[in-house]
C-alpha angles and dihedrals in degrees: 000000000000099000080051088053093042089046088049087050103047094044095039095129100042085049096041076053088048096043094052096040091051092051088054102043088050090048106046108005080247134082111075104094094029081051109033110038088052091041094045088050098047110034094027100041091233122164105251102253097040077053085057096041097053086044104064079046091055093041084055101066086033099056091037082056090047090037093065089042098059091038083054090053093044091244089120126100118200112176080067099043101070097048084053100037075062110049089044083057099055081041090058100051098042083047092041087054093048096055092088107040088065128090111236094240093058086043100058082036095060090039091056097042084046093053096041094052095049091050083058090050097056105039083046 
């Protein structure tokens, strides 16, 4: 019990970050890199584009969690989730290899336009 309380209290931030991004992510399927790269830079001290790369590793195992959950509740469609899976695949690795071709500058630029779009989008 008391090595659980010293490691919640030595990773506090990074599981506050978790906590809320899960929430999200459970919430709306969204939240883990609009969450978790600006949280990452800000409250952890992390350079931008390592922020961006432990992301996509953290919204992994969260989506995988919120993933279950849905399939147990039958909110889940499979016949479109493999023709997407694999588009998002071929996405990832294009937009992996691309990280670090970007300056930093236009990569926090198109986040933020990205982000920002897709807000609009859903209020609208």
């Amino acid at each position: 019990m008391v090595i659980f309380v010293r490691l919640i209290m030595k990773y506090k931030k990074e599981i506050i970050i978790g906590i809320v991004a899960g929430i999200l992510n459970g919430l709306f399927g969204a939240g883990g890199g609009c969450i978790v790269v600006p949280a990452l830079e800000k409250f952890l001290d992390f350079p931008q584009k390592k922020a961006h790369g432990t992301a996509v590793g953290i919204i992994l195992i969260m989506s995988i969690a919120s993933a279950v959950i849905y399939v147990l509740r039958g909110k889940f469609n499979f016949s479109l989730w493999i023709p997407v899976t694999v588009g998002g695949c071929i996405g990832g690795i294009i937009g992996g290899k691309l990280l670090s071709k970007i300056a930093g500058k236009w990569l926090r630029t198109i986040f933020g336009v990205v982000i920002i779009i897709t807000s609009i989008k859903m209020i609208f």
